[in-house]
Every structure is written in structure tokens, then in C-alpha cells.
C-alpha positions in Angstrom: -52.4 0.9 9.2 -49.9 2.9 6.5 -50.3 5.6 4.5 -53.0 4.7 2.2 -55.0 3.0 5.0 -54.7 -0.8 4.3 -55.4 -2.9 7.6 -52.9 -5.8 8.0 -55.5 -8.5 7.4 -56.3 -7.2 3.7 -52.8 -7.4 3.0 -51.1 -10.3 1.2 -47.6 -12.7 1.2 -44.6 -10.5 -0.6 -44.0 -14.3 -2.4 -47.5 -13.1 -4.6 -46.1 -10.1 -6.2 -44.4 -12.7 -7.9 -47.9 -13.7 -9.4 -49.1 -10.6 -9.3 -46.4 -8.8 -11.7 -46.0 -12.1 -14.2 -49.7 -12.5 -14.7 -50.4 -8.8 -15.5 -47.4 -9.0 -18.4 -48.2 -12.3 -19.7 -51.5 -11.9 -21.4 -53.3 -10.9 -25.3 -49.6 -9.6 -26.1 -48.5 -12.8 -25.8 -50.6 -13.8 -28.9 -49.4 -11.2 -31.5 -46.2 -9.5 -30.6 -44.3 -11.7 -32.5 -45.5 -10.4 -36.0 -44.7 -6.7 -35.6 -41.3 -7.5 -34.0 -40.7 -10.0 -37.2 -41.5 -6.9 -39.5 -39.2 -4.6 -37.6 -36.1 -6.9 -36.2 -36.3 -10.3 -37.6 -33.9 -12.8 -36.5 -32.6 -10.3 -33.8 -35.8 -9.6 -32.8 -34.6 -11.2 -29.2 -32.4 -8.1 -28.8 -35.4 -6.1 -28.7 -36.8 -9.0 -25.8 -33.8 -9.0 -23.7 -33.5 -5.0 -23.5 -37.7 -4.8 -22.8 -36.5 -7.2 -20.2 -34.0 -5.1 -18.7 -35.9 -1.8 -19.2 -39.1 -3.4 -16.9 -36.2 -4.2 -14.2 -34.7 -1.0 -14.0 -38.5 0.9 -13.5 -39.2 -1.9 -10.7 -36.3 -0.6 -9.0 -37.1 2.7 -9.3 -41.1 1.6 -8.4 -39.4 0.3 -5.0 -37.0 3.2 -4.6 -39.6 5.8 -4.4 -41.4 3.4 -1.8 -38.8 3.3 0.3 -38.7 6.8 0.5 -42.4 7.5 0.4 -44.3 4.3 1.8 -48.0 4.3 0.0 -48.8 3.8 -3.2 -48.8 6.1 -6.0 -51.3 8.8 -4.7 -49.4 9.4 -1.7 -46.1 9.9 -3.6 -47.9 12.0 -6.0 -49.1 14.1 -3.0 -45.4 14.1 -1.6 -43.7 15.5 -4.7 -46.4 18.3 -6.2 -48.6 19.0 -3.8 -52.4 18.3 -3.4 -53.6 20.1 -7.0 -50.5 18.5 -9.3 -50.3 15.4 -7.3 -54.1 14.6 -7.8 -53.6 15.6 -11.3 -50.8 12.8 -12.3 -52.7 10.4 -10.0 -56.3 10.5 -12.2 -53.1 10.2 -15.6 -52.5 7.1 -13.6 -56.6 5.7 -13.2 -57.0 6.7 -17.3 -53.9 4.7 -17.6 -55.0 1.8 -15.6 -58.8 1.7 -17.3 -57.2 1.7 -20.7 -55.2 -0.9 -20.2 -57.6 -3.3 -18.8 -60.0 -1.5 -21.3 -57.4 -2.8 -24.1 -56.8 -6.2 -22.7 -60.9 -7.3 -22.9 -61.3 -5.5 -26.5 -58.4 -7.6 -27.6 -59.1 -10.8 -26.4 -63.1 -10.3 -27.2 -62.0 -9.6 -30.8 -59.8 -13.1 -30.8 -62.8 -14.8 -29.9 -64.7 -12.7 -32.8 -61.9 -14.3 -35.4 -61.4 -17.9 -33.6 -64.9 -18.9 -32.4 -68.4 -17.0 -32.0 -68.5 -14.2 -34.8 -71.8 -13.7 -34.4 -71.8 -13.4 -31.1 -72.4 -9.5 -30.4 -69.1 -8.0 -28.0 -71.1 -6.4 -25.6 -72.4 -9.8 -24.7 -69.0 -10.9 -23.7 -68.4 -8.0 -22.4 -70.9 -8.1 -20.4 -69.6 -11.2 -18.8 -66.1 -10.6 -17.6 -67.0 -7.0 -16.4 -69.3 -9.5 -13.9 -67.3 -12.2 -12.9 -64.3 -8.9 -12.5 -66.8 -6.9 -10.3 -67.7 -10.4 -8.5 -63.7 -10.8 -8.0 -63.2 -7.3 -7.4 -65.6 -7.5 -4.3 -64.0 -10.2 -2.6 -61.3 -7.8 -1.6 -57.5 -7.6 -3.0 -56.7 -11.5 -1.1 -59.4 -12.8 -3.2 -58.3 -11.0 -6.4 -54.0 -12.2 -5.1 -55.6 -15.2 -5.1 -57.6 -15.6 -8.4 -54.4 -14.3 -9.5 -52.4 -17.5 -8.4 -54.8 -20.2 -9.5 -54.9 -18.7 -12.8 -51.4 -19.0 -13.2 -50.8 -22.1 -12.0 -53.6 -23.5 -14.7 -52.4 -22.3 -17.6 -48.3 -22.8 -17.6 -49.2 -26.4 -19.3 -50.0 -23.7 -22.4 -46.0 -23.7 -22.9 -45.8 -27.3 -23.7 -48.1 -27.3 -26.8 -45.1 -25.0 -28.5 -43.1 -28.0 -27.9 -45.2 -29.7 -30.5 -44.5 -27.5 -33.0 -40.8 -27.8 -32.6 -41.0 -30.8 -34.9 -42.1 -29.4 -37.8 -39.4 -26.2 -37.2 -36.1 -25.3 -39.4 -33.6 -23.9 -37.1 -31.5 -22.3 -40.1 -34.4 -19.9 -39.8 -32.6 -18.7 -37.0 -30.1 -16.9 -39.0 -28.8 -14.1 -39.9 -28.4 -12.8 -36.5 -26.8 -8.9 -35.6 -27.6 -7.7 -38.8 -30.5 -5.0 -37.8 -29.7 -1.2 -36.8 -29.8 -0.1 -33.1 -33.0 1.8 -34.3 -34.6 -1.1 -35.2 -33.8 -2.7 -31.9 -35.4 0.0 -30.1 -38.6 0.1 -32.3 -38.7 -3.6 -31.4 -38.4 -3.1 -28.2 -41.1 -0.4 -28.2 -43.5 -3.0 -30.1 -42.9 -5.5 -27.2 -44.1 -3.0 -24.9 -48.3 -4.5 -24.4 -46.4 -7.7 -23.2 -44.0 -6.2 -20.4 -46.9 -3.9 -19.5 -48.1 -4.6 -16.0 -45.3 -4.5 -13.6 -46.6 -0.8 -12.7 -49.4 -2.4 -10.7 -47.0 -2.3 -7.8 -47.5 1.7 -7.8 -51.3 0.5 -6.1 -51.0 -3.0 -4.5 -47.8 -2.3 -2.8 -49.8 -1.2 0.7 -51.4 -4.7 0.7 -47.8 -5.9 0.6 -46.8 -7.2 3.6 -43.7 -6.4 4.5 -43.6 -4.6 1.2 -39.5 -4.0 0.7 -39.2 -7.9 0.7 -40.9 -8.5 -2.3 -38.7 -6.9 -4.4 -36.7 -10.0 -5.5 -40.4 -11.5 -6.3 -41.1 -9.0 -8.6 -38.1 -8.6 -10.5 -38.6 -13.1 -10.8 -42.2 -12.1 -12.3 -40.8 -10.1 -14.6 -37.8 -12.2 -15.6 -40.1 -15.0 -16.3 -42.0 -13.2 -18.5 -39.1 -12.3 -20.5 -37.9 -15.6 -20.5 -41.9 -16.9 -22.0 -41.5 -14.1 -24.4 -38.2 -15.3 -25.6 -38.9 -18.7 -26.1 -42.3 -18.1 -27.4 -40.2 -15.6 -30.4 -38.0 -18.7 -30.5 -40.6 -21.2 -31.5 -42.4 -18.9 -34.2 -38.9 -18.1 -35.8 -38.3 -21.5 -36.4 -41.8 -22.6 -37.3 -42.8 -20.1 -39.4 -40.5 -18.2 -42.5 -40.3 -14.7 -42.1 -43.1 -14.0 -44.6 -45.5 -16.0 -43.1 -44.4 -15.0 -39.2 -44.7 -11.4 -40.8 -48.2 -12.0 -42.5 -49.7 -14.2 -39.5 -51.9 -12.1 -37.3 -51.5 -14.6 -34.1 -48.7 -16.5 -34.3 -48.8 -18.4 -31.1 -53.0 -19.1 -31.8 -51.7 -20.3 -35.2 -49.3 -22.8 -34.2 -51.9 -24.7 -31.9 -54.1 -25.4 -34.6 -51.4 -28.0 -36.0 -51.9 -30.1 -32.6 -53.3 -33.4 -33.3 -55.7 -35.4 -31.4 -57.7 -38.2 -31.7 -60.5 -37.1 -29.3 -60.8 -33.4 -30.4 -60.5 -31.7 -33.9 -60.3 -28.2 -33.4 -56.9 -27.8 -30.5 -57.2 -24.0 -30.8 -61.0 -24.1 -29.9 -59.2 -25.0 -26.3 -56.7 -23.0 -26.2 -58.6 -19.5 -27.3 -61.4 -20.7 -24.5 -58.7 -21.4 -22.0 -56.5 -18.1 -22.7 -59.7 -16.6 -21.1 -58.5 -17.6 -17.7 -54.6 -16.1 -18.9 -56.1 -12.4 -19.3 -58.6 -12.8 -16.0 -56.1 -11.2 -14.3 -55.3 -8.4 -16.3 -58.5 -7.1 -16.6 -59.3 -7.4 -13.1 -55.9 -5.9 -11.6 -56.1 -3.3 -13.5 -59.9 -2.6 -12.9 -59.3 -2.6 -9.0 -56.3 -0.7 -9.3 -58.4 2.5 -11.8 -61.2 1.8 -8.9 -58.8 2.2 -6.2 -57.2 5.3 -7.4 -60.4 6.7 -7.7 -61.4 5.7 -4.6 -58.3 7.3 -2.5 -58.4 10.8 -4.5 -62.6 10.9 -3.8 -63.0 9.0 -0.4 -65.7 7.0 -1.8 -66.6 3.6 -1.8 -64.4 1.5 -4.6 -67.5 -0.3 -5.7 -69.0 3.4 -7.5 -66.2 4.0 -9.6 -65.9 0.4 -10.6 -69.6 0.6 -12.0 -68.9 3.5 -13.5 -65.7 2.2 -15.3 -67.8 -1.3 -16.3 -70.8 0.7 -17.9 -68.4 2.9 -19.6 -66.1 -0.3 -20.8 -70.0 -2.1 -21.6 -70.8 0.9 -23.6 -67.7 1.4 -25.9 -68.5 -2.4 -26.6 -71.6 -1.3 -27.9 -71.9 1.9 -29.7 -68.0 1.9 -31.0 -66.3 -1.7 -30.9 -64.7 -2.1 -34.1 -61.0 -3.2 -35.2 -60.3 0.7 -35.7 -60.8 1.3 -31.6 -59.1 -1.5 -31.1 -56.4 0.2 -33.4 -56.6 2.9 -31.0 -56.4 1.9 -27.3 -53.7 -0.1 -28.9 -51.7 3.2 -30.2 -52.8 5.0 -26.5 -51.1 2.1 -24.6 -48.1 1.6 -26.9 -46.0 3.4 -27.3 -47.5 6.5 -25.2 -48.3 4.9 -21.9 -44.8 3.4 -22.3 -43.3 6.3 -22.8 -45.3 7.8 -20.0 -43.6 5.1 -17.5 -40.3 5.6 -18.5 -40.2 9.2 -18.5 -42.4 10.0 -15.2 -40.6 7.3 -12.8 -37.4 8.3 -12.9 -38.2 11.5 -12.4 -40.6 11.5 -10.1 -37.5 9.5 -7.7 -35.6 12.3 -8.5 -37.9 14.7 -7.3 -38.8 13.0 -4.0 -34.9 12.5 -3.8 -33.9 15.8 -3.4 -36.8 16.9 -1.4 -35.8 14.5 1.1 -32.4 16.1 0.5 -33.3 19.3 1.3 -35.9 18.2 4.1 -32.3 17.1 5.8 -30.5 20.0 5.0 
């Protein structure tokens, strides 16, 4: 066993991080972010993209950098740098962070089905559903979540091609200007684009059910370049289908453009592709409920299953008393830009630290 006390058995292929990182970026984001980076960056809004991009690649390295001086996960190194008191005290910063993301990720997509499909339906109800089939997925162990993970992407790249159908109707000239936005407005794009490259940080948890962990680096820098590389092409597609009014006034772009799909055996495309996006997010919200429930689990020694009850009834709950668009509003303002910001600032220097105490361990 390692450091955080996974047995070999539990522990997974390094080729799945590749799933594991992609499928935990590419979810509800992938919906709206086109609309806010319109308003902000425009036609340069893939500026914004390609440094997002670059930022996630520089924190993975950092992510493995620490591990390769600390093996664990996040708790450990924690522990390493600040002690028992400090380190526990960043590590339950990193469980609130993990529940409210997954929190955010079900709120979003249950209020998409709200708009698209069952309005009447009550949120808790749907709620009530995924927190099941999660705790269901969550029980099987982290192979059975790696491998949930894998089906579900597999199932839903054929999503991609229905932009291809809208590239008929498009205008390319709509494409242009280009380099005509502030480096200021390039960063607050890129900070708008952050719910979208979200995710990677799950490696600060699953990394001990790696196996041979420091080869799986090139699989998660390919997860997250292949999210950039959706993300581009998906802000590709909506600049040239929509004008910049509309793509600016559109809540859900990508939902949007499937509704123009044609066929003669179904009438409503979008009713199929809002149903099937379910299986797109599975994997957020499930990731990111094992990884709160793990945390929890490694600072209390208790069984993972308690604090994952805990965290469902409290998710059930908010669905119930205070689910509105104005919580939603919320989570969304706690996860971006502040657990963004929280990432970029606490990584780097958090290898820094361990850095020169391994420095000075030498000395």
C-alpha cells in the first residue's frame, strides 16, 4: 500500500486518467460558456480558450510535481507542508470545493431540464435520482466509478457530429474581426471559461489509485488538451452560426443549435440531446462526490459511505427548501472565479513550499 492506503487491486490503468480528467472538464459548461465569452471577447474569444488551455496544463504539472515529491493525494501533502492543524484545515477547503462543484454541476443540469423538458417536474425529484444511481456508482469502488467514467465517454463523442449540421446554415465572415480585444478582456474570458476546464484537480484524490501514477502524466495533459480542442471547435461552430447578438442573447448555445436538426422519425432533436447530456455530467457529479467523501473519509477515518450520505441529504435538501436560478447564480459565482482563483494561487505554492522543505531536509 502507499501513503493514503490504496491496495493495488482498487487501483486503476494510468491510460484512464485520460478519461478521468476529460470527462470531469467536459460537462454543463460546455452548454453555455460560449454566451458570456461572446459578451466579453467576441471573435477573439479563442484567445481566452487557448490560454484556459495552457493555464490547466501548467497546474497538471505542478499537480504531478508535488506528487513526485510527496506521493498521496492531497491530504498527505497537506499534512507534509503545514502540519496536522493547517494541513487538515486546507484539506476540508478542498472537500467544500469538491461538494460544490459537483453540487453546481447537478443544479445546472437539473435547471436545463427545468427550461428544455419537465417544468413541472419538482428538482428535488431529479435530484433525488442521480444522488442514487451516484451513491449506487460510488459503492462499487473507484474501478467501477474509472469505469462508468469510460463508457460514458465513449457514448456521447457522436454529440460532436450534430454541430456538423449546423455548419450549413453558418457565415464564416462572422469570423472576423479578429485581435481587436484588450489583454483584459482576454483574461476575463479566460476566467469565464473556467466551469469548463474545471476538473483536472481531481488528480489531487485519485492519483493513489493510479497505477504507476508518474506515467500518467502524458494521459492527463491528452484529457485536458482534448477538452480544449471540443471547446474550441464548439466556440467555432456558434460564431459562425449565430451573429454576435444572438450568440450574446442565447442562454445555451450548443442546446440551441440542435434544435435545427431535422428528422423524419423524431420532431423535437434537442429532447435527445438534453436526455442524453445526462450521461455527459454522470461523471462530474459522481467524481467529485467520491472525491468530497474521500477527503472526508481520510481526515475522520470513517467509512466513505457516512460522509457521502451526509453530502447527498444536504445536496437533496438545498433542492428543496432553496433551488432557484438565484442559488444557482451563486454556486456558480463560488466556483468561478473563486475556486479558480483558489487553484491557481494555492498550487504553485504549495510546490514551493514542499520544495524547499525537501531542500532544507537535505541540507
Amino acid at each position: 500500500m502507499n501513503q493514503a492506503g490504496v491496495n493495488e487491486k482498487y487501483k486503476v490503468s494510468p491510460f484512464y486518467v485520460f478519461f478521468l480528467v476529460h470527462s470531469m472538464q467536459t460537462g454543463v459548461g460546455v452548454l453555455s460558456f460560449q454566451r458570456v465569452l461572446a459578451k466579453i471577447t467576441g471573435t477573439d474569444g479563442w484567445i481566452s480558450i487557448l490560454l484556459a488551455g495552457l493555464i490547466v496544463h501548467i497546474l497538471i504539472w505542478v499537480i504531478y510535481k508535488i506528487f513526485s515529491i510527496v506521493p498521496g493525494d492531497i491530504i498527505s501533502v497537506n499534512n507534509h507542508a503545514f502540519g496536522k492543524w493547517i494541513g487538515n484545515f486546507f484539506s476540508l477547503l478542498f472537500i467544500l470545493y469538491f461538494l460544490i462543484l459537483g453540487m453546481t454541476v447537478m443544479i445546472s443540469y437539473i435547471n436545463v431540464i427545468h427550461v428544455w423538458m419537465f417544468e413541472e417536474v419538482a428538482s428535488w425529484a431529479f435530484a433525488l435520482v442521480f444522488l442514487i444511481l451516484i451513491y449506487y456508482i460510488n459503492t462499487g469502488g473507484f474501478r467501477t466509478i474509472t469505469g462508468i467514467t469510460f463508457l460514458c465517454s465513449i457514448l456521447t463523442y457522436w454529440l460532436l457530429f450534430v454541430l456538423f449540421y449546423a455548419m450549413k446554415y453558418s457565415e464564416f465572415t462572422n469570423l472576423l474581426p479578429v485581435f481587436h480585444h484588450t489583454l483584459s478582456d482576454i483574461w476575463k474570458g479566460t476566467r469565464s471559461t473556467s466551469l469548463m476546464m474545471l476538473g483536472f484537480e481531481m488528480i489531487l484524490m485519485f492519483y493513489p489509485f493510479i497505477k504507476d501514477a508518474k506515467t500518467s502524466q502524458k494521459y492527463a495533459h491528452g484529457g485536458a488538451l482534448t477538452t480544449t480542442l471540443i471547446a474550441l471547435f464548439v466556440y467555432f461552430v456558434s460564431l459562425i452560426f449565430y451573429s454576435q447578438k444572438q450568440l450574446q442573447l442565447t442562454i445555451w448555445p450548443t442546446l440551441s443549435l440542435t434544435s435545427i436538426v431535422e428528422l423524419p422519425f423524431i420532431q423535437r432533436f434537442e429532447y435527445i440531446d438534453v436526455s442524453w447530456w445526462a450521461i455527459v455530467i454522470i461523471p462530474n457529479m459522481t467524481i467529485s462526490l467520491w472525491a468530497a467523501s474521500r477527503g472526508f473519509k481520510r481526515l475522520f477515518n470513517v467509512q466513505q459511505k457516512y460522509p457521502l450520505w451526509g453530502m447527498s441529504i444536504i445536496i437533496l435538501f438545498i433542492n428543496i427548501f432553496v433551488f432557484d436560478v438565484d442559488s444557482l447564480y451563486i454556486l456558480n459565482k463560488i466556483i468561478n472565479p473563486y475556486g479558480v482563483l483558489f487553484l491557481v494561487l494555492y498550487l504553485p505554492l504549495l510546490l514551493v513550499i514542499i520544495y524547499l522543505k525537501k531542500m532544507r531536509e537535505r541540507s
